[in-house]
C-alpha positions as CSV (number, residue, x, y, z in Angstrom):
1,X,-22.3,19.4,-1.7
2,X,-24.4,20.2,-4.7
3,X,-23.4,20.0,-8.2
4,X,-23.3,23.8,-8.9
5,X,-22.8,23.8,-12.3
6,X,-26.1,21.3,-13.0
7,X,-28.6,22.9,-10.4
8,X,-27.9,26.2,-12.3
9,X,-28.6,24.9,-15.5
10,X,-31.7,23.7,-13.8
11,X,-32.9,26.4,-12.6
12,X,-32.3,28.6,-15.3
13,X,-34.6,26.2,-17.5
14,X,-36.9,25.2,-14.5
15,X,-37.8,28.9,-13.6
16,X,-38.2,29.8,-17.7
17,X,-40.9,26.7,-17.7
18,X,-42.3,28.2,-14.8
19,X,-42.5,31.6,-16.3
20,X,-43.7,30.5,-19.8
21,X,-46.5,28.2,-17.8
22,X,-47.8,30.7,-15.8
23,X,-47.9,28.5,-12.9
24,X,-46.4,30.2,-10.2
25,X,-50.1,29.7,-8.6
26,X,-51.3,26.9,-10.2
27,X,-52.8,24.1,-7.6
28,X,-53.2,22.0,-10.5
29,X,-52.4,18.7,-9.6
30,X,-50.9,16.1,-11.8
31,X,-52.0,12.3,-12.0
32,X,-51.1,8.9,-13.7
33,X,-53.5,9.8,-16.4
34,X,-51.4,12.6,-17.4
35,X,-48.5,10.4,-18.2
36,X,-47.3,10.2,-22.1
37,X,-45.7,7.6,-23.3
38,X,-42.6,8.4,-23.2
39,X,-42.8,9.1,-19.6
40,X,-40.1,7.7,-17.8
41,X,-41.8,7.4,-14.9
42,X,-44.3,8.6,-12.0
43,X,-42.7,11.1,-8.9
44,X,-44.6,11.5,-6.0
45,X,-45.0,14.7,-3.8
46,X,-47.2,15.3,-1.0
47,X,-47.6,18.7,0.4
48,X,-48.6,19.8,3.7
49,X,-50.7,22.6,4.0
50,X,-51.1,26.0,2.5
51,X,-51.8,28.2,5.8
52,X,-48.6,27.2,7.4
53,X,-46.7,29.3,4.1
54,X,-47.7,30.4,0.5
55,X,-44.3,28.8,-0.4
56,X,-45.7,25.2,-1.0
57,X,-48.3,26.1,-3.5
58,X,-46.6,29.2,-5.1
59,X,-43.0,28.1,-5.2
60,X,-42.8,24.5,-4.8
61,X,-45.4,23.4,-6.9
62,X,-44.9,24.5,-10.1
63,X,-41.0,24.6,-9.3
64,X,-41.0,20.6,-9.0
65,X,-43.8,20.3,-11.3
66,X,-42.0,22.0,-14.1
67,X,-38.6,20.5,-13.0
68,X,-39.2,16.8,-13.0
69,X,-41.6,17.1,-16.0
70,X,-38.7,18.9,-17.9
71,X,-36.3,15.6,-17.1
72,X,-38.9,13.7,-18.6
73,X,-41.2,12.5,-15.3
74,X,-44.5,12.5,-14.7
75,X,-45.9,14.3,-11.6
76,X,-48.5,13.5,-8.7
77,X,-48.2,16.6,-6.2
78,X,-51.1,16.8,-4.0
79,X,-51.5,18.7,-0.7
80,X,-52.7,17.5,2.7
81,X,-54.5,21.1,3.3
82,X,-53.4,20.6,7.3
83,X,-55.1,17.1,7.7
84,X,-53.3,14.4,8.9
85,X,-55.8,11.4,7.7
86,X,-56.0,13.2,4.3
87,X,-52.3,13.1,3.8
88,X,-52.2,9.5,5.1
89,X,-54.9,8.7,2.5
90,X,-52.4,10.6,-0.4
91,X,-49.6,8.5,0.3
92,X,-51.4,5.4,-0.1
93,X,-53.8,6.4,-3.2
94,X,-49.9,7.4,-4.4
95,X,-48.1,4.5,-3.7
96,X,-50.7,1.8,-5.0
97,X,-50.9,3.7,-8.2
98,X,-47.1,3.3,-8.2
99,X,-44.1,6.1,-7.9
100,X,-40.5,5.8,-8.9
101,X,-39.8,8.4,-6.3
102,X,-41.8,10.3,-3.2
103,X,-41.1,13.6,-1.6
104,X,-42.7,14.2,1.3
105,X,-43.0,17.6,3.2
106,X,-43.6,15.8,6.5
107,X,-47.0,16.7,8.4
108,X,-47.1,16.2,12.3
109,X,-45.3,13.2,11.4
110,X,-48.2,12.0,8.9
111,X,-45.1,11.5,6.5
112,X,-43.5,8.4,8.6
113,X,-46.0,5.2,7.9
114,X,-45.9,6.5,4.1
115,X,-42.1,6.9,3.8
116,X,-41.7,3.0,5.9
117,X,-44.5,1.6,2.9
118,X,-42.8,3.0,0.0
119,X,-39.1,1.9,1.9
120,X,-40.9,-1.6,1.9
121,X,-41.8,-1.6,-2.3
122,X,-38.3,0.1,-2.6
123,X,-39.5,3.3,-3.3
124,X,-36.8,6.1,-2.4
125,X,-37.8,9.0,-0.3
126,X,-36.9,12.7,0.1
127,X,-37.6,14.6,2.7
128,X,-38.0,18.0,1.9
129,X,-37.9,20.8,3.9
130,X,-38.4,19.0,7.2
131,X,-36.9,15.8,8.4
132,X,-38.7,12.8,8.4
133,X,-37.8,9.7,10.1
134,X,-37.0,6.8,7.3
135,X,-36.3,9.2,4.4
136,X,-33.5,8.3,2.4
137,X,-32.2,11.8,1.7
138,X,-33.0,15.2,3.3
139,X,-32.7,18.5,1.1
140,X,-33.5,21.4,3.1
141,X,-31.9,25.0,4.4
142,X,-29.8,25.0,7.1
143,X,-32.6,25.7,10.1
144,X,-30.0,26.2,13.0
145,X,-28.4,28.9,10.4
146,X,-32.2,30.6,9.9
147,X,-32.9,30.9,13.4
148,X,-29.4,32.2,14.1
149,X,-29.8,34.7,11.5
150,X,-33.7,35.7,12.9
151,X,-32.0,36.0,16.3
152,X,-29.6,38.1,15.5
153,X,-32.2,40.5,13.4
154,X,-34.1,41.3,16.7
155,X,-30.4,41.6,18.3
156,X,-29.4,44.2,15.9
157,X,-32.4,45.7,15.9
158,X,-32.1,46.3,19.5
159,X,-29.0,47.7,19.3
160,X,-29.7,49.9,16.6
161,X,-32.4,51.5,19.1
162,X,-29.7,52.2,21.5
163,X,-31.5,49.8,23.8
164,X,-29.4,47.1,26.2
165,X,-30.7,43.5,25.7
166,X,-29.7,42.0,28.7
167,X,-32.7,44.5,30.3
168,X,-34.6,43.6,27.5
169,X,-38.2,41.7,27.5
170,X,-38.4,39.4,24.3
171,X,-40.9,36.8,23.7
172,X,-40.2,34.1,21.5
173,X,-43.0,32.7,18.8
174,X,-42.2,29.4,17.6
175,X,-43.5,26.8,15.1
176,X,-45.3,23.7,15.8
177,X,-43.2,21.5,17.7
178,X,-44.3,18.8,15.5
179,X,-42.3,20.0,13.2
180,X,-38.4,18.4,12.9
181,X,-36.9,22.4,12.3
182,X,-38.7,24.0,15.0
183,X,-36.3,23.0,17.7
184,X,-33.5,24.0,15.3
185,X,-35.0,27.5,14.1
186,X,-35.6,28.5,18.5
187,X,-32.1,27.0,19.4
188,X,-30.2,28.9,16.4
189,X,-32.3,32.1,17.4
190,X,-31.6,31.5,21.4
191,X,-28.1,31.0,20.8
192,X,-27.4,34.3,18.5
193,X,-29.9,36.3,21.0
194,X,-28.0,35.1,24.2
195,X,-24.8,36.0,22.4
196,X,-25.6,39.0,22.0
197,X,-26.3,39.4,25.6
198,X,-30.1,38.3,26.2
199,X,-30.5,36.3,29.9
200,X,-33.6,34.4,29.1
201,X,-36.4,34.9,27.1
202,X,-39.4,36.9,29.0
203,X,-41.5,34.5,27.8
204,X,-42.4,31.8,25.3
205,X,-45.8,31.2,23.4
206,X,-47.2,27.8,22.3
207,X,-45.9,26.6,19.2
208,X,-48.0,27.2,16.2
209,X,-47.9,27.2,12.4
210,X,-51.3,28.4,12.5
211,X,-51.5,32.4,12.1
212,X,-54.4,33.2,13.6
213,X,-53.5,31.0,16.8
214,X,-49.9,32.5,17.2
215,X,-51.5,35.8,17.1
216,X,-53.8,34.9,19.8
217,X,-51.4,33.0,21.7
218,X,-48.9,36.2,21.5
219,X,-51.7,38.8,22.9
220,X,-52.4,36.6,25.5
221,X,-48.5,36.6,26.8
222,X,-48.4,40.3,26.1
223,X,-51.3,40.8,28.2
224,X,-49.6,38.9,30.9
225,X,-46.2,40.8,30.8
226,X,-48.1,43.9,30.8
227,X,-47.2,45.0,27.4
228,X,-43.2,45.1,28.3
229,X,-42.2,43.5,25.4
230,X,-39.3,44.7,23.7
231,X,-38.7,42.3,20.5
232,X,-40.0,39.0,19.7
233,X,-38.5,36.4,18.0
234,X,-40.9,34.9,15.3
235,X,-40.3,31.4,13.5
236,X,-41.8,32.3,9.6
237,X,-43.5,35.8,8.5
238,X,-47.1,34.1,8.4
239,X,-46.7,34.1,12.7
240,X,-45.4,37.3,12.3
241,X,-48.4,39.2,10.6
242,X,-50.4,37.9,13.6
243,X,-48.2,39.6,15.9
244,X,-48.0,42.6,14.3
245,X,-51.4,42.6,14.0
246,X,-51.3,42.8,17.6
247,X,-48.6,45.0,18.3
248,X,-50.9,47.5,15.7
249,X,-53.3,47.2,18.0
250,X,-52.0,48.5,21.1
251,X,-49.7,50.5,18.7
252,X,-46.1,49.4,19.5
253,X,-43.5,49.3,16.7
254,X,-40.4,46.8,17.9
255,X,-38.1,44.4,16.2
256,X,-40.0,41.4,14.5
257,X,-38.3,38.6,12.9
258,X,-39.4,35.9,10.6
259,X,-38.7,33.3,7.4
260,X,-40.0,32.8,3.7
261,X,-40.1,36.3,2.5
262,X,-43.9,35.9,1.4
263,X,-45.4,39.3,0.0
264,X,-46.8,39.6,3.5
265,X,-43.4,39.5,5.2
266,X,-41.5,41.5,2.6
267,X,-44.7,44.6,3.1
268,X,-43.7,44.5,7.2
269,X,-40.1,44.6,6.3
270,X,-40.6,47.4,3.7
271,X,-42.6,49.5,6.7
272,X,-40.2,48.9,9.7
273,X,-42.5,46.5,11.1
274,X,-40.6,43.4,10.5
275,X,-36.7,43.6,11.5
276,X,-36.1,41.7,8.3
277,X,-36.7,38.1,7.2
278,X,-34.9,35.0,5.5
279,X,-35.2,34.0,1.9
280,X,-36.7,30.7,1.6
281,X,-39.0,31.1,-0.3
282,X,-37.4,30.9,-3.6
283,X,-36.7,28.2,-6.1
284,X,-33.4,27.2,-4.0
285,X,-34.8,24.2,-2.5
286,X,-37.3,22.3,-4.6
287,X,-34.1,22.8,-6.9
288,X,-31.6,21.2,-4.7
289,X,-34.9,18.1,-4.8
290,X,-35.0,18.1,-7.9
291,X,-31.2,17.8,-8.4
292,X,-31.3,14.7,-5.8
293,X,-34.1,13.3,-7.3
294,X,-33.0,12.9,-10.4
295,X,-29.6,11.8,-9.7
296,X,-31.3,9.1,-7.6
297,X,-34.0,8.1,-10.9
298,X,-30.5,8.1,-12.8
299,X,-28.9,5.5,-10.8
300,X,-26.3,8.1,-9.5
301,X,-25.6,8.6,-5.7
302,X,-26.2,12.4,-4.5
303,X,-23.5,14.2,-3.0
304,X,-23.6,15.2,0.5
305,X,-21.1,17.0,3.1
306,X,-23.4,15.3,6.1
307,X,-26.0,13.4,7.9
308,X,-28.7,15.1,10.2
309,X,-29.8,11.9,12.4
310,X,-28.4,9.4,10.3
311,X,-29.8,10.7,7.1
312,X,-27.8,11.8,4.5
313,X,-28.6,15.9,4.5
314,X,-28.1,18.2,1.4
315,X,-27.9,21.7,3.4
316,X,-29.1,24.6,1.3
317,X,-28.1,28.3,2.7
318,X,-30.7,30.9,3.8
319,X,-30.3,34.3,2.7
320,X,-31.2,37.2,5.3
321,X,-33.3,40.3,3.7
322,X,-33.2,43.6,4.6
323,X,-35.7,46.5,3.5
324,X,-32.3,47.8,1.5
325,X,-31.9,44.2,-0.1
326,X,-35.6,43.7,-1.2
327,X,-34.6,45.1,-4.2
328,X,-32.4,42.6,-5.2
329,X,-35.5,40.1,-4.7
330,X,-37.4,41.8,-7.2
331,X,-34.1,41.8,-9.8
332,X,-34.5,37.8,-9.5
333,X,-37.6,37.6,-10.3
334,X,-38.1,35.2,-6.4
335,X,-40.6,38.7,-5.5
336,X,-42.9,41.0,-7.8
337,X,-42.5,44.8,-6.9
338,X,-46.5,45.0,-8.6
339,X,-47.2,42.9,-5.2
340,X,-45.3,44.9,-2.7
341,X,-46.2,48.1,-3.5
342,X,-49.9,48.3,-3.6
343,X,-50.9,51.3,-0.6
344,X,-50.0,54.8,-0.6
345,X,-47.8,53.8,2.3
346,X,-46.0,50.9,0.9
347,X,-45.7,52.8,-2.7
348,X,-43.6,55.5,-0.2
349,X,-41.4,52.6,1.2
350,X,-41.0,51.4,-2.3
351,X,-39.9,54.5,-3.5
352,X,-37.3,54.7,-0.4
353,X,-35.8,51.4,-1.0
354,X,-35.8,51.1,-4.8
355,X,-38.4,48.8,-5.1
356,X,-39.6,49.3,-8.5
């Protein structure tokens, strides 16, 4: 379990450097050369993409930047942009200019020779957000839990609409199998939706953290069910943009879920287009990396309650929001209302849900 009392101190001084930086969407990146003096020593992160999710340049960049630089560390955080050669050529332009520590957002498993080179010059490794296969620690939400509480969106949804799920069509619209939590995000969403009374899903699309191909890969099964479909079940909000987009289109409104409250997701949600979506997209988890790193620079072992495939696994919970709970978003500064509310439509939905 986390050490409450220090990741809150953390993040109360983390998010005030972010604030005073104005770096929520810097893509600066920070190198050896930047180091001082008094540097205790280099941490390496290597991010995947930025299509897959806004979070990894908006949040986790200058949340880990500020974070590690505020315990006296010097940062290297560079992003793959989607390629695996170019995040195999990071990790070893990183490693032979030396690193005390790496976190690695995995990439289509990109992430595994790097992790096994810095394991062999006894370098520790974090995995954040998605396992990785020789990390030394993982630090991410509880996926299972996410896709339980995304299944169970498009389940109350349905119910709310008086509708029967067991005679229900719903498609599910997963991420790219590639990824470590995509099989835990589609069985915690299976297992709430067939709870809640679903047989089988009507259909399944090819995994995808691409947008623009989930989208197109969702018409194409809507086309071939005939347009029955009665909810889908979506693994982040950027996959479910491109299915709205497509339900738009042939002008159907059903329940939607998704993951990382982005501005994008939270507009959908705010116009009853989107069922709902799950918080990750705040400072919560590069926090919890931040805690684990620096216990580990410190010589200290981090605490943890248990393993995911052997790894020790520091579980940080999701939190489900609501059009009614966007509010409270806004009131912790994780979502800017000036970013929400920017039609004549979404100013109305603002105005309904005190978003403001």
């Amino acid at each position: 379990m986390l050490r409450k009392p220090s990741l809150k101190l953390l993040a109360l001084g983390v998010v005030s450097l972010v604030l005073i930086s104005g770096c929520s969407a810097s893509k600066s990146t920070s190198t050896a050369s930047d180091a001082s003096t008094t540097s205790k020593g280099r941490v390496c992160v290597i991010l995947p993409d930025s299509a897959s999710s806004p979070i990894w340049e908006n949040v986790h960049r200058p949340v880990l930047k500020a974070g590690f630089e505020a315990a006296g560390y010097t940062t290297d955080i560079q992003n793959a942009n989607g390629d695996t050669n170019k995040f195999a050529t990071i990790g070893a332009q990183q490693l032979s200019s030396g690193c005390k520590l790496m976190l690695i957002v995995d990439l289509e498993g990109a992430g595994i020779q790097i992790a096994a080179k810095a394991k062999a010059q006894k370098i520790p490794v974090i995995a954040l957000d998605r396992p990785l296969v020789g990390a030394d620690y993982f630090v991410s939400y509880d996926n299972y839990k996410i896709g339980q509480i995304q299944g169970q969106l498009v389940a109350d949804a349905l119910k709310a609409e008086g509708k029967d799920i067991s005679k229900m069509n719903v498609v599910y619209v997963g991420g790219d199998p590639t990824d470590g939590t995509v099989k835990l995000l589609r069985g915690g969403a299976n297992q709430a939706l067939t709870a809640a009374g679903l047989v089988k899903p009507a259909g399944e699309t090819q995994g995808t953290w691409d947008g623009a191909k989930a989208g197109t890969y969702f018409e194409q099964m809507y086309t071939r069910l005939n347009g029955k479909v009665d909810g889908v079940w979506v693994a982040n909000d950027t996959n479910a943009a491109a299915v709205i987009t497509i339900l738009d289109k042939y002008g159907k409104k059903i329940p939607v879920s998704g993951q990382d409250s982005t501005d994008a997701g939270l507009q959908n949600v705010l116009l009853g287009k989107q069922s709902g979506t799950v918080n990750t997209s705040g400072h919560a988890e590069p926090l919890a990396a931040i805690t684990v790193g620096v216990d580990i620079l410190t010589g200290k072992v981090p605490a943890y309650t248990e393993k995911q495939d052997g790894v020790p696994f520091i579980k940080v919970d999701p939190q489900v929001v609501h059009a009614e709970t966007i509010k409270e978003l806004i009131a912790s500064g994780q979502a800017v209302a000036a970013n929400l509310c920017t039609t004549p439509e979404l100013k109305t939905a603002c105005t309904k849900y005190g978003v403001k």
